[in-house]
C-alpha positions in Angstrom: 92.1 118.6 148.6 89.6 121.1 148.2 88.8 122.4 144.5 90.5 125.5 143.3 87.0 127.5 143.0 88.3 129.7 140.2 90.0 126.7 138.1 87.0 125.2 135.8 86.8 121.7 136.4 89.0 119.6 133.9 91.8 122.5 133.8 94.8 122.3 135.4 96.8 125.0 136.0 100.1 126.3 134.4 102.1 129.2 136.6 104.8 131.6 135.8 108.1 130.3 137.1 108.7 127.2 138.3 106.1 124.3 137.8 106.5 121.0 139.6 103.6 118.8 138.2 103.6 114.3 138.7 103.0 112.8 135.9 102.0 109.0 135.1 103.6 107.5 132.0 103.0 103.7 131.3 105.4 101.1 131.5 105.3 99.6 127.8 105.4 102.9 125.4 103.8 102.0 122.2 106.3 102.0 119.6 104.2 102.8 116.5 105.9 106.0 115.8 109.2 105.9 113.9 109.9 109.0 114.9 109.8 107.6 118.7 112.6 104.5 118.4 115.7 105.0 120.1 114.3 107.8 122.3 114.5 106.5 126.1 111.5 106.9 127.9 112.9 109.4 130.0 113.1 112.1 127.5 109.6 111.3 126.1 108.2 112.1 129.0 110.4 115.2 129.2 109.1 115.9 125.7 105.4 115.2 126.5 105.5 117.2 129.7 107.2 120.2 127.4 104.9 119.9 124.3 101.4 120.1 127.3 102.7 123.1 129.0 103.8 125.0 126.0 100.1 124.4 124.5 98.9 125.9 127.1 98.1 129.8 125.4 101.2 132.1 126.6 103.2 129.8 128.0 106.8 129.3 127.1 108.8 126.5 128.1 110.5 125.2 125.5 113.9 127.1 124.8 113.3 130.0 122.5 116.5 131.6 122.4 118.1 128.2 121.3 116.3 126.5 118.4 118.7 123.8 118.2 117.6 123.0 121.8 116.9 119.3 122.1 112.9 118.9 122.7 112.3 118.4 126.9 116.0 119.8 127.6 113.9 122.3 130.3 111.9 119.6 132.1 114.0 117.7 134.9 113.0 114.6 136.8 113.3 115.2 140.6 113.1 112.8 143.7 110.2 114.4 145.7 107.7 117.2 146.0 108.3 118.1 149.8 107.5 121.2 151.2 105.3 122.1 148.0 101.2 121.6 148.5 98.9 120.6 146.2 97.2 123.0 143.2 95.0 120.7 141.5 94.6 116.8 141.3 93.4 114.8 138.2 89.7 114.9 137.7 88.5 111.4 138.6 87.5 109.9 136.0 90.7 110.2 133.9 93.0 106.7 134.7 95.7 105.1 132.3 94.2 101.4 131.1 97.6 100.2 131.7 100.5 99.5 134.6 102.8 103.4 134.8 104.8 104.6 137.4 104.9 108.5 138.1 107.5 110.9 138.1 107.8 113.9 139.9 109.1 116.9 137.3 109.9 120.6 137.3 110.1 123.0 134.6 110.0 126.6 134.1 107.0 128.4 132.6 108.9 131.8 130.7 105.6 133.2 129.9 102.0 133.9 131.2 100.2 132.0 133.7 97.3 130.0 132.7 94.9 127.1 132.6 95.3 123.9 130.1 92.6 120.8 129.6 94.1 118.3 131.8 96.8 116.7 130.0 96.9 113.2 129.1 96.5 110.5 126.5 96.9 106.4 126.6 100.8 106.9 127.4 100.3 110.0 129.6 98.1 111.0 132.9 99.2 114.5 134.6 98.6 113.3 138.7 99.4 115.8 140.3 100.0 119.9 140.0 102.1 121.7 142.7 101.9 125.1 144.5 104.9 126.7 144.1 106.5 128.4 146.9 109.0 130.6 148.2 109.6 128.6 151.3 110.2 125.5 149.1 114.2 125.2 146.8 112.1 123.1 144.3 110.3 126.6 143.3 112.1 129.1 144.4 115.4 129.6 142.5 117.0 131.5 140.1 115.0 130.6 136.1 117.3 128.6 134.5 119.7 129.8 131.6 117.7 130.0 128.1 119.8 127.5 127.0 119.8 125.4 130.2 120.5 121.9 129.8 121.0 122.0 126.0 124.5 121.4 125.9 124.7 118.2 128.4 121.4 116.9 126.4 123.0 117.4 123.5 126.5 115.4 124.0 123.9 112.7 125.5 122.3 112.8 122.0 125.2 113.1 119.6 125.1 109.3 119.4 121.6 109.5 118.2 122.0 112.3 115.9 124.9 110.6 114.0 122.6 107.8 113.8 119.7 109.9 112.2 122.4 111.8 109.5 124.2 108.2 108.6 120.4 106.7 107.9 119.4 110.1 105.5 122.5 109.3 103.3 122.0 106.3 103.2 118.5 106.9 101.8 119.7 109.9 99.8 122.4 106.9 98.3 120.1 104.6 97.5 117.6 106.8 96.1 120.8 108.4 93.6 122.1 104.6 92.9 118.4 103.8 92.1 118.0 107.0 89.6 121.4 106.3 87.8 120.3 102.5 87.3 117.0 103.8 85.6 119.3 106.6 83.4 121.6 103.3 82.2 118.8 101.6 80.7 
Protein backbone atom coordinates (compact mmCIF):
# COMPACT_ATOMS: atom_id res chain seq x y z
CA UNK A 1 0.00 0.00 0.00
CA UNK A 2 0.96 3.24 -1.11
CA UNK A 3 1.65 6.09 1.75
CA UNK A 4 -1.05 8.36 2.61
CA UNK A 5 1.02 11.58 1.21
CA UNK A 6 -0.69 13.93 3.63
CA UNK A 7 -0.36 11.56 6.88
CA UNK A 8 3.35 12.38 8.30
CA UNK A 9 5.18 9.27 8.63
CA UNK A 10 4.76 7.59 12.07
CA UNK A 11 0.96 8.92 12.40
CA UNK A 12 -1.82 6.85 12.00
CA UNK A 13 -4.93 8.15 11.46
CA UNK A 14 -8.13 8.49 13.65
CA UNK A 15 -11.67 9.28 11.56
CA UNK A 16 -14.94 10.43 12.63
CA UNK A 17 -17.33 7.62 12.87
CA UNK A 18 -16.54 4.34 12.75
CA UNK A 19 -12.85 3.15 13.04
CA UNK A 20 -11.82 -0.42 12.38
CA UNK A 21 -8.08 -0.65 13.20
CA UNK A 22 -5.95 -4.60 13.85
CA UNK A 23 -4.18 -4.48 16.61
CA UNK A 24 -1.38 -6.98 17.96
CA UNK A 25 -1.39 -7.77 21.65
CA UNK A 26 1.13 -10.35 23.07
CA UNK A 27 0.29 -13.65 24.29
CA UNK A 28 1.77 -13.49 27.99
CA UNK A 29 0.48 -9.87 29.39
CA UNK A 30 2.83 -8.76 32.01
CA UNK A 31 1.11 -8.77 35.21
CA UNK A 32 3.12 -6.10 37.14
CA UNK A 33 0.19 -3.88 37.61
CA UNK A 34 -2.18 -4.57 40.41
CA UNK A 35 -4.57 -2.64 38.93
CA UNK A 36 -4.40 -5.15 35.81
CA UNK A 37 -5.24 -8.75 37.78
CA UNK A 38 -8.47 -10.27 37.13
CA UNK A 39 -8.99 -8.16 33.95
CA UNK A 40 -9.21 -10.78 30.91
CA UNK A 41 -7.16 -9.97 28.13
CA UNK A 42 -9.89 -9.15 26.12
CA UNK A 43 -10.96 -6.05 27.74
CA UNK A 44 -7.38 -4.78 28.10
CA UNK A 45 -7.12 -4.61 24.82
CA UNK A 46 -10.53 -3.05 24.58
CA UNK A 47 -9.11 -0.60 27.10
CA UNK A 48 -5.78 0.00 25.39
CA UNK A 49 -7.44 0.49 22.01
CA UNK A 50 -9.97 3.08 23.89
CA UNK A 51 -7.27 4.95 26.02
CA UNK A 52 -4.92 5.42 22.09
CA UNK A 53 -7.82 6.76 20.22
CA UNK A 54 -9.15 9.08 22.90
CA UNK A 55 -5.38 10.60 23.17
CA UNK A 56 -5.58 11.35 20.04
CA UNK A 57 -6.60 15.59 20.32
CA UNK A 58 -10.51 15.76 19.68
CA UNK A 59 -11.34 12.56 19.61
CA UNK A 60 -13.99 11.03 21.82
CA UNK A 61 -14.54 7.46 22.27
CA UNK A 62 -14.91 6.68 25.49
CA UNK A 63 -18.60 7.14 26.75
CA UNK A 64 -19.11 10.65 27.98
CA UNK A 65 -22.63 10.76 28.74
CA UNK A 66 -22.06 7.62 31.06
CA UNK A 67 -19.24 8.03 33.57
CA UNK A 68 -19.85 4.89 35.22
CA UNK A 69 -19.17 3.32 31.72
CA UNK A 70 -16.78 0.41 32.17
CA UNK A 71 -13.30 1.47 30.40
CA UNK A 72 -13.27 -0.26 26.53
CA UNK A 73 -17.26 -0.81 26.67
CA UNK A 74 -17.24 1.06 22.93
CA UNK A 75 -14.47 -0.99 21.34
CA UNK A 76 -15.81 -4.49 19.92
CA UNK A 77 -13.75 -7.37 18.64
CA UNK A 78 -14.98 -8.47 15.10
CA UNK A 79 -14.15 -11.55 12.82
CA UNK A 80 -12.83 -9.78 9.62
CA UNK A 81 -12.10 -6.47 7.85
CA UNK A 82 -13.72 -7.46 4.39
CA UNK A 83 -14.83 -5.07 2.05
CA UNK A 84 -12.88 -2.27 4.02
CA UNK A 85 -9.23 -1.14 2.38
CA UNK A 86 -6.33 -0.20 3.98
CA UNK A 87 -5.55 3.57 5.51
CA UNK A 88 -2.28 3.18 6.89
CA UNK A 89 0.11 0.21 7.94
CA UNK A 90 2.56 0.19 10.85
CA UNK A 91 5.77 1.93 10.10
CA UNK A 92 8.35 -0.81 9.67
CA UNK A 93 10.42 -0.69 12.11
CA UNK A 94 7.91 -0.92 14.96
CA UNK A 95 7.55 -5.08 15.92
CA UNK A 96 6.47 -6.63 19.41
CA UNK A 97 9.71 -8.68 20.86
CA UNK A 98 7.33 -11.32 21.78
CA UNK A 99 4.71 -14.12 20.23
CA UNK A 100 0.78 -11.84 19.80
CA UNK A 101 -1.99 -12.64 17.86
CA UNK A 102 -4.06 -9.68 16.25
CA UNK A 103 -7.46 -8.78 16.57
CA UNK A 104 -9.51 -7.05 14.23
CA UNK A 105 -11.67 -4.13 16.30
CA UNK A 106 -14.14 -1.33 15.63
CA UNK A 107 -15.05 1.62 17.64
CA UNK A 108 -16.59 4.80 17.13
CA UNK A 109 -14.74 8.14 17.10
CA UNK A 110 -17.70 10.91 18.56
CA UNK A 111 -15.43 13.72 17.93
CA UNK A 112 -12.92 15.24 15.29
CA UNK A 113 -10.87 13.50 12.89
CA UNK A 114 -7.21 13.33 13.35
CA UNK A 115 -3.74 11.93 13.40
CA UNK A 116 -2.02 10.02 16.61
CA UNK A 117 1.83 8.75 16.91
CA UNK A 118 1.42 5.28 16.06
CA UNK A 119 0.14 3.47 18.97
CA UNK A 120 2.04 0.84 20.72
CA UNK A 121 4.07 -0.27 23.62
CA UNK A 122 5.83 -3.90 24.65
CA UNK A 123 2.12 -5.35 25.08
CA UNK A 124 0.58 -3.36 22.13
CA UNK A 125 1.38 -2.88 18.20
CA UNK A 126 -1.53 -1.04 16.10
CA UNK A 127 -1.18 -3.32 12.42
CA UNK A 128 -3.39 -2.24 10.70
CA UNK A 129 -5.85 1.10 10.12
CA UNK A 130 -9.05 0.74 7.87
CA UNK A 131 -10.76 2.97 5.37
CA UNK A 132 -14.12 3.20 6.31
CA UNK A 133 -16.76 2.92 3.86
CA UNK A 134 -20.20 3.27 2.95
CA UNK A 135 -20.26 0.27 0.86
CA UNK A 136 -18.90 -1.78 3.85
CA UNK A 137 -21.77 -2.75 7.26
CA UNK A 138 -18.51 -2.78 9.39
CA UNK A 139 -18.45 1.27 8.89
CA UNK A 140 -21.51 2.24 7.80
CA UNK A 141 -24.24 2.03 10.48
CA UNK A 142 -26.05 3.91 12.77
CA UNK A 143 -23.17 5.41 15.98
CA UNK A 144 -23.97 3.38 18.66
CA UNK A 145 -26.00 4.49 21.82
CA UNK A 146 -23.86 6.81 24.31
CA UNK A 147 -24.24 4.27 26.64
CA UNK A 148 -23.75 1.30 24.22
CA UNK A 149 -22.52 -1.79 25.65
CA UNK A 150 -22.32 -0.48 29.26
CA UNK A 151 -25.01 -2.33 30.64
CA UNK A 152 -24.03 -5.97 29.24
CA UNK A 153 -20.26 -5.03 30.32
CA UNK A 154 -21.31 -4.11 33.38
CA UNK A 155 -23.46 -7.44 34.51
CA UNK A 156 -20.16 -9.17 32.94
CA UNK A 157 -18.27 -7.17 35.59
CA UNK A 158 -20.40 -7.15 38.72
CA UNK A 159 -18.44 -10.22 39.80
CA UNK A 160 -15.35 -8.22 39.70
CA UNK A 161 -16.63 -5.18 41.22
CA UNK A 162 -17.95 -7.06 44.33
CA UNK A 163 -14.61 -8.39 44.41
CA UNK A 164 -12.87 -4.89 44.41
CA UNK A 165 -15.63 -3.32 47.27
CA UNK A 166 -15.19 -6.76 49.61
CA UNK A 167 -11.12 -6.16 49.35
CA UNK A 168 -11.57 -2.06 50.34
CA UNK A 169 -13.40 -3.13 53.59
CA UNK A 170 -11.45 -5.41 54.23
CA UNK A 171 -8.53 -3.03 54.20
CA UNK A 172 -10.68 -0.22 55.76
CA UNK A 173 -11.26 -3.26 58.67
CA UNK A 174 -7.97 -3.98 59.21
CA UNK A 175 -6.75 -0.59 59.20
CA UNK A 176 -9.81 0.35 62.11
CA UNK A 177 -8.88 -3.05 64.06
CA UNK A 178 -5.20 -1.91 63.85
CA UNK A 179 -6.00 1.86 65.16
CA UNK A 180 -8.25 0.59 68.13
CA UNK A 181 -5.36 -1.94 69.08
CA UNK A 182 -2.84 1.05 69.25
CA UNK A 183 -5.87 3.23 71.36
CA UNK A 184 -5.94 0.08 74.02
CA UNK A 185 -2.48 0.31 74.93
Amino acid sequence: MAADPQLPAGMAPLFKGWNVWTVSQVDDLGDLNPLNWGIPKERRLRIWIEEAADATPGAAVADPANPAALKGAQVEIISSTEGLEPAASRPVELVLGEASHAFHVRFYNRGAPGVTPWPHDSEYLLEDVWQPSSASPITNGPRPDSLAGAATDAVNSAGQAVAVVAAVALGVGLLWMISQGRRGR
